[in-house]
N, C-alpha and C positions, 0 to 999 in steps of 0.2 A: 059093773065096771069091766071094761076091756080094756089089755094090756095089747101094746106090739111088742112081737120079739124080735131079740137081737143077737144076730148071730157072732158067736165068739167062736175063732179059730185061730188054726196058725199056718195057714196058706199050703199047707202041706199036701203031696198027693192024697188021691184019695177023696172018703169023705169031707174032707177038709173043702176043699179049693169047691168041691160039688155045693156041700153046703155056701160059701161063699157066692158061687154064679149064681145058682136060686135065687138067694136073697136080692141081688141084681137086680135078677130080674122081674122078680116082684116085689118089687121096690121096700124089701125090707132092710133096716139099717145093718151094717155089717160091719166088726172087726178086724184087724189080721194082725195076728201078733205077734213078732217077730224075734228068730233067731238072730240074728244080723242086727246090722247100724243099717239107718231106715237110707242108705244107698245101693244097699246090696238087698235085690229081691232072691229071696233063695224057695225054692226053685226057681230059675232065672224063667220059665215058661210059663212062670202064672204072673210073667211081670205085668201083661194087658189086664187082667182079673185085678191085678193090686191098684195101678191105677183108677181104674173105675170106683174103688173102694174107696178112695179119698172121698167122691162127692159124696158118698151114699155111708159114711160112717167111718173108717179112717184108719192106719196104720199103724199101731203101739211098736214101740220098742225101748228096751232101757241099755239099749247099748249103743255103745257110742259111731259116729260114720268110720266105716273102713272097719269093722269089725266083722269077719266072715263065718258063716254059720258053720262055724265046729261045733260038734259032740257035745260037750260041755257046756254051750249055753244052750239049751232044747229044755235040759228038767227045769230051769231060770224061769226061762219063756211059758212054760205048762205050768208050775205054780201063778204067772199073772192070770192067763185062761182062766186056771180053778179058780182063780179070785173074784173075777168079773161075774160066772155063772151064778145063777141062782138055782138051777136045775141043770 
């Protein structure tokens, strides 16, 4: 039995966004899941990387548009992440 994986992140510098182009570009399915209301890409320079993520597996967020990525929804955001992983 083979499994693909799926990359779960939160767009963040870093490993984050890295993991996310990868997956891109080997056409693995990819998450990004978000501080913000899915208007506000935070960081505003992986706004081309989020994009692309819609075809290729899509954008979570539980927060509403026009909500901007303060402090305070990030630990929110990182409990969905650990929900979704399996490893």
């Amino acid at each position: 039995m083979s499994h693909q994986a799926l990359i779960v992140s939160g767009l963040a510098y870093g490993i984050d966004i890295q993991a996310h182009k990868y997956a891109l570009q080997y056409g693995l399915p990819t998450l990004g899941i978000m501080g913000s209301g899915m208007d506000i890409i935070y960081p505003a320079v992986h706004k081309d990387t989020a994009k692309k993520m819609i075809n290729q597996g899509g954008l979570i967020t539980e927060n509403k548009f026009g909500t901007k990525p303060d402090a305070h929804n990030f630990p929110a955001r990182n409990r969905i992440i650990a929900g979704l992983c399996d490893a």
